[in-house]
DRENROTOR-284770 format. One record per residue (C-alpha): x, z, y; residue in three letters. Coordinates in steps of 0.001 Angstrom, whole numbers, plus 500000, padded with zeros to 6 digits. Layout:
XZYala;...
// end
This chain:
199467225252582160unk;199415225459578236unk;201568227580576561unk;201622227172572325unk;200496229666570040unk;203506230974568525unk;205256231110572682unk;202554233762573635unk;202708237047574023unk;199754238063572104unk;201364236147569205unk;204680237605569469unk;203722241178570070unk;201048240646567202unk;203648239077564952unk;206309241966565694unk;203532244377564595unk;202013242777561513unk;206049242487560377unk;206629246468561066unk;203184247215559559unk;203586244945556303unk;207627246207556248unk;205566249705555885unk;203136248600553588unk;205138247078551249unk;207159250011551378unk;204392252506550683unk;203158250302548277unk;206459250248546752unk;206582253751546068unk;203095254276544865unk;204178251771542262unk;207017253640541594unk;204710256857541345unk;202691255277538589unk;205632254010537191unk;206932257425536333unk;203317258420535438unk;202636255860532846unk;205605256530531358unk;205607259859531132unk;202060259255529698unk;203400257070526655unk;205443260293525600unk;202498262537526071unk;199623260933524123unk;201775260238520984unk;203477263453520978unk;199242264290521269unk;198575261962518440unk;201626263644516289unk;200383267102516703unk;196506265809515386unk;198173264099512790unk;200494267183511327unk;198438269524509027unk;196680266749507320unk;200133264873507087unk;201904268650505691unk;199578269188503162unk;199039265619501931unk;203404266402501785unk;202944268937500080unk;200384267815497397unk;202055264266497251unk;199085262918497545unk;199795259305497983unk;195848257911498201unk;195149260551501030unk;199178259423502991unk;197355256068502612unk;194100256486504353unk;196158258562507371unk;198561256046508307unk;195549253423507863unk;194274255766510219unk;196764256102512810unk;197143252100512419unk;193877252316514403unk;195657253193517353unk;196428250434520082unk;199827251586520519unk;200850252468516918unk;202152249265515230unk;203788251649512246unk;203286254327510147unk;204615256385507538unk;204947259426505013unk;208490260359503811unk;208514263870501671unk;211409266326501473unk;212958263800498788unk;213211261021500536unk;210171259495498530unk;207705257348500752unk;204428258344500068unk;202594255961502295unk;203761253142504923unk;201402250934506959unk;202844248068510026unk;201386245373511869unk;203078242717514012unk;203144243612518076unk;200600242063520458unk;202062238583522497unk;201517238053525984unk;202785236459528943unk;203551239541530806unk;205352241414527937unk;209054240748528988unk;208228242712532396unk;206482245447530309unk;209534245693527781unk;211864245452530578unk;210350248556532490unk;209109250440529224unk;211275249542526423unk;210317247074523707unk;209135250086521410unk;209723253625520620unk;209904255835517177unk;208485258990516794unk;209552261664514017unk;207390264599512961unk;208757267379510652unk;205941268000507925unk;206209271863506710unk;202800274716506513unk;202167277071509075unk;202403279987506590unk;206204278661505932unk;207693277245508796unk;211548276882507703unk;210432275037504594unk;210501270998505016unk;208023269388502904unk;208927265841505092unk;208276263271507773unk;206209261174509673unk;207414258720511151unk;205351256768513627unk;206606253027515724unk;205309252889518794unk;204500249341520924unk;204926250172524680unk;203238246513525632unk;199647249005524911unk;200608250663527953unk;202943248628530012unk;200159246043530131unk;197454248891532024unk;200329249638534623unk;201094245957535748unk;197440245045536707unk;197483248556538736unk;200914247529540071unk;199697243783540776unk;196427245372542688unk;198084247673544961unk;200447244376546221unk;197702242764546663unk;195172245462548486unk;198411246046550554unk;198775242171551719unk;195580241466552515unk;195145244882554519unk;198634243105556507unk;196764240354556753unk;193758241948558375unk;195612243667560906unk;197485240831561843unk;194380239070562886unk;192697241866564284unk;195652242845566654unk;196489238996567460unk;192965239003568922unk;193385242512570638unk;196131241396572288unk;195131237991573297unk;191927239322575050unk;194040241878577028unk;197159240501577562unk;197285236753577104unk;194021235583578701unk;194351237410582079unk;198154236631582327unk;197258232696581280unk;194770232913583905unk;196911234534586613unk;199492231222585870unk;196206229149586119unk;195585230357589470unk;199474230331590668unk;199349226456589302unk;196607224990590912unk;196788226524594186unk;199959225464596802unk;202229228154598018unk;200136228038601667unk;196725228605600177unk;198288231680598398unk;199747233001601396unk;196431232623603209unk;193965233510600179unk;195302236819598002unk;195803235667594102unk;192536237416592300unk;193167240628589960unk;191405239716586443unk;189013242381585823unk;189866245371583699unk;193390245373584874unk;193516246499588665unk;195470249742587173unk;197945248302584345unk;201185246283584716unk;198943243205585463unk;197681244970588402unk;200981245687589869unk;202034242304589089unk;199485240583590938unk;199977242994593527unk;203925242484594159unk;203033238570593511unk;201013238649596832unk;203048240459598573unk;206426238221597719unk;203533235435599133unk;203156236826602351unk;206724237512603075unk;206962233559601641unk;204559232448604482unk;206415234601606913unk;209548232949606294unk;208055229589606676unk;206661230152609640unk;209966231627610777unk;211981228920609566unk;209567226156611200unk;210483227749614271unk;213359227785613913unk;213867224004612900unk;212092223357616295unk;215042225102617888unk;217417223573616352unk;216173220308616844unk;215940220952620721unk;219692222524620543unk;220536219317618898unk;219336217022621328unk;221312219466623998unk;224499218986621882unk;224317215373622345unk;224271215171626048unk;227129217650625231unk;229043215814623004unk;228462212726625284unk;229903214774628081unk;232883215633626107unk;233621213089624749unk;234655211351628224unk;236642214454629414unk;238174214059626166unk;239112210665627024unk;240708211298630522unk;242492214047628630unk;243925211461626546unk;244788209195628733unk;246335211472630755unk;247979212678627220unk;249253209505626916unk;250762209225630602unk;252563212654629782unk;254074211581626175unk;255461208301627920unk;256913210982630819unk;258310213259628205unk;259722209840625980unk;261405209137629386unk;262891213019629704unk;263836212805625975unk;265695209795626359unk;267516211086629085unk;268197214210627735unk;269982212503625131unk;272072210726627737unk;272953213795629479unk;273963215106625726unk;276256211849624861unk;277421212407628520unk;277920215931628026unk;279539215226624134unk;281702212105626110unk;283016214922628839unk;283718217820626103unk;285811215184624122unk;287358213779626954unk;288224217625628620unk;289501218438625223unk;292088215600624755unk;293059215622628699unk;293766219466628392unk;295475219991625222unk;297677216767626203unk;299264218589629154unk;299135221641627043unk;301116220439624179unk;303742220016626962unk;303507223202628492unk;303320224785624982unk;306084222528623585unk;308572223447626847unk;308142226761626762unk;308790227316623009unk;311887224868623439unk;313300227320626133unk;312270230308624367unk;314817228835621671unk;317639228712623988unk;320106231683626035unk;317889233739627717unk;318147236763629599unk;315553239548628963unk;314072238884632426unk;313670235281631404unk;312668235818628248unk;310280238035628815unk;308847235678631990unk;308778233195629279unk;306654234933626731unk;304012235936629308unk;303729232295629730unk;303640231427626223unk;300933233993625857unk;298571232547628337unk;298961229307627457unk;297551230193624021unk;295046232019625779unk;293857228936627201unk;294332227363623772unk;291762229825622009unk;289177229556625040unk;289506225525624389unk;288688225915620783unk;285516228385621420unk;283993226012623613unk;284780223252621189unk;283490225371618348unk;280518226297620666unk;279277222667621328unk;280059221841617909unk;276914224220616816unk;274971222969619361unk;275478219526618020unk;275066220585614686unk;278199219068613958unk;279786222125612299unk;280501221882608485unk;281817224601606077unk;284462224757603269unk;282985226260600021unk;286885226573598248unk;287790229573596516unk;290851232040598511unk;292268235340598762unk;289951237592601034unk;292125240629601142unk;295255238527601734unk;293488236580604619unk;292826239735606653unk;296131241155605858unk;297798238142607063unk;295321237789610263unk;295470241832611034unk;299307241134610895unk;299366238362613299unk;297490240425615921unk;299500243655615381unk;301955242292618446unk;298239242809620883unk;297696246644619958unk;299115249109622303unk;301327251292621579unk;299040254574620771unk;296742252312618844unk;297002252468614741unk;296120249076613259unk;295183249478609566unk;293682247255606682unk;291852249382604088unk;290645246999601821unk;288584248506598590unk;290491248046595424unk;287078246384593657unk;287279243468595844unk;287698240481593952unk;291059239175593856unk;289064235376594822unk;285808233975596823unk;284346230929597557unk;283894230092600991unk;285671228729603719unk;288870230892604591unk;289044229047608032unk;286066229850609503unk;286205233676607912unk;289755234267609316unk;287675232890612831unk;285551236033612184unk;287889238330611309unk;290467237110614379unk;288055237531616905unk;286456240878615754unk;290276242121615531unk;290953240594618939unk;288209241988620727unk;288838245510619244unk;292476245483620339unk;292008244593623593unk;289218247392624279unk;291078250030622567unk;294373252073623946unk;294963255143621947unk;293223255785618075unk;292700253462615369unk;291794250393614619unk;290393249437610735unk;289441246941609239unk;287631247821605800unk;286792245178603666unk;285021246086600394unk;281951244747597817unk;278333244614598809unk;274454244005597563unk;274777240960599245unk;278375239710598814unk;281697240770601556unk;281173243239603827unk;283779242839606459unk;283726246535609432unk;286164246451612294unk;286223249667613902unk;287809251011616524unk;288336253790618607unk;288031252013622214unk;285781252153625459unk;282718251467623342unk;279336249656624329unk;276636251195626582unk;273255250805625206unk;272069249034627933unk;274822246140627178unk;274234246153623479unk;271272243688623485unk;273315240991625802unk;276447241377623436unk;275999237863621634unk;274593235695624500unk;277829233301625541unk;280030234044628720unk;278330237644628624unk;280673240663628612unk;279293244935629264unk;279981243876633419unk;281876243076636335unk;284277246009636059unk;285136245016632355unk;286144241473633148unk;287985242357635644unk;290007245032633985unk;289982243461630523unk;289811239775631233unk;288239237470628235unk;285494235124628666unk;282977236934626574unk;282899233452623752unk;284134235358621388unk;281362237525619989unk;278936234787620937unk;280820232823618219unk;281568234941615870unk;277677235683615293unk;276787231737615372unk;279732231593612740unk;278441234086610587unk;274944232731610721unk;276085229633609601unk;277628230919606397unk;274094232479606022unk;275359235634606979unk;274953238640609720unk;276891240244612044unk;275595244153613674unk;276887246463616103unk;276840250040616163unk;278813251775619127unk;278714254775621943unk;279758254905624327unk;283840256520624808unk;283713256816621579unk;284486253711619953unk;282314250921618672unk;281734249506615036unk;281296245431614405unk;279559244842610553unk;280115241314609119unk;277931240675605727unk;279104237250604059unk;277350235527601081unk;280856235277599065unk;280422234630595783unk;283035236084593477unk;285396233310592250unk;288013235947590272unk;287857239500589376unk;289902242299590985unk;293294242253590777unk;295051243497588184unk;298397245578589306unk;301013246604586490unk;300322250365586995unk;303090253128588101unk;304260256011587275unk;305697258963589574unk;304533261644592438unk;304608260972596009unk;304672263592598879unk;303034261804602128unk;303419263051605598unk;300831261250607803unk;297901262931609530unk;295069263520607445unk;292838261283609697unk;295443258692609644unk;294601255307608728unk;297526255274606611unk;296729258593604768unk;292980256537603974unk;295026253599602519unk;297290255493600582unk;294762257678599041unk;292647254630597958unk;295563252778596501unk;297653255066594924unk;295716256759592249unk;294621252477591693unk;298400252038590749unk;298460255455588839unk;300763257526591189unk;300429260414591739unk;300095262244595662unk;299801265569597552unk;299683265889601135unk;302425267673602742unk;301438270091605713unk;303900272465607462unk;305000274338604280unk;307261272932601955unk;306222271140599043unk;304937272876595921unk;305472270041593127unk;308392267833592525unk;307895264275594639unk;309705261006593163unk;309579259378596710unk;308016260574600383unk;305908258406602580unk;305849258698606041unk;305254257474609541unk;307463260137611010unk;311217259318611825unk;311956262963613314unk;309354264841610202unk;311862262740607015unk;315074263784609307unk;314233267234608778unk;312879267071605399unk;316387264647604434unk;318122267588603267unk;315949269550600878unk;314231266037599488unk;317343263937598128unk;314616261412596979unk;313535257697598568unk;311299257535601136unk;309218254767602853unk;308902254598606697unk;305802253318608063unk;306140252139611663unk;304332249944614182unk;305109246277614261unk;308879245749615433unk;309331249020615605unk;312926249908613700unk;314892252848613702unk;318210253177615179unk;321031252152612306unk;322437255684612655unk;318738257080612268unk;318392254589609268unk;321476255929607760unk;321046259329608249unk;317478258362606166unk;319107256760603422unk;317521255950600599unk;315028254403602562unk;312835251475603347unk;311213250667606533unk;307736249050606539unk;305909247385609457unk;301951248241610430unk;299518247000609294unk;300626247713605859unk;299857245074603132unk;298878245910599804unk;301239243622598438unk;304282245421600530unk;303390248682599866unk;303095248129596131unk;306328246485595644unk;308246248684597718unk;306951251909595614unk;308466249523592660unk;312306249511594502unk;311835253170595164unk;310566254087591569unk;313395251707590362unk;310810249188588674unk;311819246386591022unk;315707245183592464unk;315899246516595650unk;315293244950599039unk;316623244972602249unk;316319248307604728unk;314098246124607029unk;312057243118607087unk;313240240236609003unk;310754239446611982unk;311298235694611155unk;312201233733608297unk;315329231594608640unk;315083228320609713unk;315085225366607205unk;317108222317607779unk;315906218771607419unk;317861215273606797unk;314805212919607882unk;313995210284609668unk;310562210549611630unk;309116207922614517unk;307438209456617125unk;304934207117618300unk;303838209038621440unk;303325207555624972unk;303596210400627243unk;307420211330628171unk;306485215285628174unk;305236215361624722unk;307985213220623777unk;310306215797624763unk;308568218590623169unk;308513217022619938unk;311796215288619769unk;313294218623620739unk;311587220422617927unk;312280217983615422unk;316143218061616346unk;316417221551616113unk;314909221651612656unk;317785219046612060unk;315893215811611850unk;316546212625613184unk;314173211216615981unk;313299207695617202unk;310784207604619533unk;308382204382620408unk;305618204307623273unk;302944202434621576unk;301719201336617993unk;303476197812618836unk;306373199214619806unk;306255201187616635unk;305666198069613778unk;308308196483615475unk;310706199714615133unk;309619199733611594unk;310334196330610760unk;314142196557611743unk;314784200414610196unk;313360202794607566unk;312027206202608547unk;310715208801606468unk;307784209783608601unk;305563208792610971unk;304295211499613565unk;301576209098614974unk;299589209747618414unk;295965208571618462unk;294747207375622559unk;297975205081623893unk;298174201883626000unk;298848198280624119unk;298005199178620653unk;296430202434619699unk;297502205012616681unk;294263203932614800unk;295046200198614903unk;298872200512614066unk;298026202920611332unk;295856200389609905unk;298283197459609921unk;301154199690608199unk;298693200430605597unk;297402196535605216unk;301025195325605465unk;301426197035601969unk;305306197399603335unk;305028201135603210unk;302315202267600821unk;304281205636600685unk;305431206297604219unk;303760209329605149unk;301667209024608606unk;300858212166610528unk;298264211980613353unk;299085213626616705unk;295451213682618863unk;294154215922621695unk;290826215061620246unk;289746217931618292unk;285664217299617885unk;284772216923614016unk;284929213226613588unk;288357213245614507unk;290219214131610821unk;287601211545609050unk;288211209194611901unk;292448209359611098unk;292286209103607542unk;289789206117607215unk;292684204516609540unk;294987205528606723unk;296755208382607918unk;297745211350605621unk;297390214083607346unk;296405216166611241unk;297917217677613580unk;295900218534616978unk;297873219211619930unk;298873221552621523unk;300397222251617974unk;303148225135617795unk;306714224844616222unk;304969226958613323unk;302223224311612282unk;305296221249612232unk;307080223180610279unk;303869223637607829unk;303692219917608372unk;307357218446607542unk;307054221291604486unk;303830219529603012unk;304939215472603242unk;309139216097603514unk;311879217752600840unk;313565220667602557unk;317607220932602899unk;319389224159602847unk;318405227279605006unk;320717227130608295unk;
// end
């Protein structure tokens, strides 16, 4: 292997060293030049000042004589000089006595020389006699040419560069050949050796150590080199061995492979035999599902048909002269045929999830007014120890999106289910802002939940046992649903309960805010309330009064200590006593349908009587009629509004006789006119003899059904307006989409209560006057 001249290392370390060494040289050089330098001129100074002081007492007394033949011969004299290229004698007069100059020497070098030493110099000697010093007798003056001088240094100068150079030179030579012989030549000789032996013969034969370096860094090199050889070989050897291996394990993994590879092939096949078995189980799985959809659709519209009757009867005789026996007969019936109602609509509402059929609202509502109104609907359920409050945080927004149906669901069943486990205590239901929307808490202060039952809570048709169904009833659908239902608005629902001591249900909901809080028109006045402390009342009052700027103080045993604009209570017997020292208005609060006695009311007068749960809406506006900020209302609130009167005309398009009489008798009493027909046909040809307002339209019925004859009113174009209301037992999703793309308006599923047709007739018909 070659390697150039100026790649080896004897050439590099030699050229490293010849730079340092003529870097140095130069550099001593430099200042030895500089040395003589400083000499030589110092020199120039010396030897003329030398010359002057020869010169003086022949110049002084020539001075003093004026002698001008003797002032010539001396500066002829000092002409002689090589440096002296002027001369002359000046007495104390000013009179030159004698002046000699000749033109400076020319060379090639002499701009260097005058650069360094000046071009030339002048020299002045005062002339006076040694006997007389302070007496001037005159001058010489002598011009000086440096070139006499500068000339000497520059070939000294120019000699030392040059010595110094070629001594460079020599050691460059001298160490490129000291370093080739001991470094080079054994290391080019060691890749000699490396090159034109193969790795095997190396491993066998140890690489030779040139001679003269078994102790240096060659040395060790060629000793680690062999070494690194050896373990080379070993490897080899090691690796050839184990290439045999593997090349017997690979003929083993063939066979392997090969054996494989046809038990992977009955696997397959037998794979295949399965997926056609499991196509055949899928496929009737499905059947069993459209069965199972077919029977849930068909169980739905044959119970709430005979429903709707039962319903529709008993509300028409609830309407009628009753005695309290009957009445009271009745009502128990009405109540359990809703019961049946609700447990119809959970199993609905469960398939519906397992079908995935279940779709949400996103609309914006009123939270806080939903779960007053809902919480106000159940109050009839709670027993009569049991307070039923809704404390509802006054930074709740006053809107959120979402879908109010399916969150009054929630909150119905949560409510429900508390109610029915609790009998003495309270009953809250706190809604309020969260880090992740709503947060909805029903608590109550029932039987509770053993831990044991906790974890089987959700599961459908499970309740805590045996002894709780049969003292409490229920299916146990409720909390099964209310979970799935809160899941599907991407929400949670926990439990936290002991139990005796009550249990706690926790509903987050995603609701986005749609408006800000509220904003009430604030108040101004004290109020004195006497409720328990750990009243649910005493909570609601002392989170919404200081909101509406009013002022409170509990009153205990003693009397008050401040001066009260109004008292609130729930206490008939505590405001009798306190009637005569308070002369102010106070508010009763007492349990739904609850009211006093009219002499008790009297006696109580000024005062207002408010049902539980108490609405924030009620509450405020009734401290407005007792601060005199709002006309007054009414003593009591009317358990139900009065009945509006209608002059319409509706067709009843229904085929079976019970449900005709339930509607037709709700439709009279609400003063409309009925005709009833028995099947679409029946009902075009009704329509083409009279006009009706309405159309109350029922889906399933012999001849022609309500989809078809829906559809022909609407392609007749005879009644674009005519308002067509669809009466159906069917109550799975499709149902609504199904009516309207037949052209009806609007849904009612049976068994519907007097409460929804009114909702009905007050959406699609103008109301009369109140009767």
């Amino acid at each position: 292997m070659d390697i150039s001249l100026t790649q080896r290392l004897s050439f590099k370390q030699a050229s490293l060293t010849v730079l340092v060494a003529f870097m140095l040289g130069l550099l001593l050089s430099l200042i030895q030049v500089g040395i003589d330098f400083a000499t030589e001129d110092a020199s120039i100074d010396r030897e003329i000042r030398t010359l002057l002081e020869i010169s003086h007492s022949p110049a002084a007394r020539i001075a003093y004589n004026i002698d001008a033949e003797l002032a010539q011969e001396l500066v002829l004299g000092l002409l002689r000089s090589p440096a002296v290229i002027g001369a002359e004698i000046v007495d104390n007069s000013g009179m030159v006595l004698a002046r000699v100059k000749r033109p400076r020497s020319e060379s090639g070098d002499r701009m260097l020389s005058d650069f360094l030493f000046g071009e030339r110099r002048y020299f002045t000697d005062p002339l006076y006699i040694t006997h007389a010093p302070l007496e001037n007798l005159g001058t010489l003056n002598l011009e000086i040419d440096t070139y006499a001088f500068g000339s000497s240094f520059l070939r000294r100068a120019l000699l030392t560069l040059v010595v110094g150079f070629v001594r460079s030179l020599l050691l460059s030579l001298i160490l490129l050949v000291l370093f080739y012989a001991m470094l080079t030549k054994p290391l080019v000789g060691l890749i000699r050796s490396l090159s034109e032996r193969d790795i095997l013969s190396l491993a066998r034969d140890r690489l030779p150590c040139p001679p003269g370096h078994e102790k240096d860094e060659i040395g060790v090199l060629v000793e680690v080199t062999n070494r690194q050889l050896a373990s080379i070989a070993s490897e080899n050897e090691q690796r050839r061995q184990a290439e045999d291996r593997l090349t017997g394990y690979l003929g083993e993994l063939e066979n392997i492979v090969s054996e494989r590879t046809a038990a992977l092939k009955a696997a397959n096949d037998r794979l295949s035999q399965s997926n056609q078995e499991l196509d055949v189980a899928r496929a009737q799985a499905l059947e069993m599902a459209q069965a199972r959809a077919a029977f849930v659709a068909n169980m739905s519209h044959e119970i709430r048909t005979p429903l709707n009757g039962l319903l529709g009867m008993l509300a028409l005789a609830l309407d009628g002269p009753l005695s309290d026996e009957q009445r009271q007969q009745l009502d128990i019936a009405y109540d359990s045929g809703e019961v049946l109602v609700e447990l119809l609509n959970d199993i609905l509402d469960l398939s519906k999830f397992e079908a995935g059929q279940l779709e949400l609202e996103r609309i914006p509502f009123d939270l806080g007014a939903l779960v007053e109104e809902t919480a106000s609907l159940l109050s009839q359920n709670a027993s009569p120890g049991v307070e039923l409050t809704c404390l509802i945080d006054p930074q709740l927004p006053a809107m959120v999106h979402g879908d109010p149906t399916r969150v009054r669901q929630v909150v119905s069943n949560l409510l429900s289910n508390a109610l029915k486990f609790t009998r003495f205590g309270r009953v809250d239901v706190r809604v309020a802002p969260s880090a992740t929307g709503i947060s909805i808490a029903v608590r109550d202060t029932g039987i509770g939940i053993s831990a044991d039952t906790l974890p089987r809570l959700f599961q459908p048709f499970a309740q805590g046992g045996a002894i709780i169904t049969r003292q409490y009833g229920g299916t146990g659908l409720g909390l099964a649903l209310t979970r799935k239902l809160c899941e599907a608005m991407r929400g949670a629902l926990e439990v936290s309960s002991s139990e005796g001591l009550g249990s706690q249900f926790v509903a987050e909901l995603p609701l986005p805010t749609h408006t800000p809080p509220l904003h009430w028109a604030p108040l101004q006045g004290q109020a004195l309330l006497l409720c328990a402390a750990n009243s649910g009342l005493m909570d609601m009052l002392k989170a919404w009064l200081p909101a509406w700027g009013l002022g409170f103080q509990p009153l205990g045993e003693q009397p008050p200590s401040v001066h009260a604009d109004l008292v609130i209570g729930d206490s008939p017997e505590r405001l009798l006593e306190l009637r005569p020292a308070l002369p102010v208005p106070f508010l009763l609060v007492t349990a739904y349908g609850s009211f006093m006695p009219s002499a008790q009311s009297a006696a109580l007068t000024p005062m207002e009587q408010l049902p539980r749960p108490l609405s924030r809406s009620t509450l405020y506006h009734a401290l407005r009629r007792a601060l005199h900020q709002e006309p007054a209302a009414p003593a009591a609130i009317s358990a139900r509004p009065p009945t509006v009167r209608r002059n319409a005309h509706i067709l009843l398009v229904e085929d079976n006789p019970v449900n005709q009489l339930v509607a037709k008798g709700m439709l009279s009493k609400l003063g409309c006119e009925v005709s009833v027909a028995g099947h679409g046909e029946e009902a075009l040809n009704y329509l083409s003899q009279a006009s009706v307002d309405l159309i109350l339209m029922d889906c399933n019925m012999p001849v022609m059904d309500g989809y078809e004859a829906s559809r022909r009113i609407r392609q007749s174009g005879r009644w674009p307006e005519l308002p067509i209301i669809a009466l159906t037992a069917n109550a799975l999703p499709d149902e609504r989409e199904r009516c309207r793309a037949a052209g009806m308006n609007d849904y009612l599923a049976k068994p519907f209560r007097r409460e929804d047709l009114i909702a009905l007739l007050d959406t699609w018909l103008p109301a009369a006057q109140p009767s």
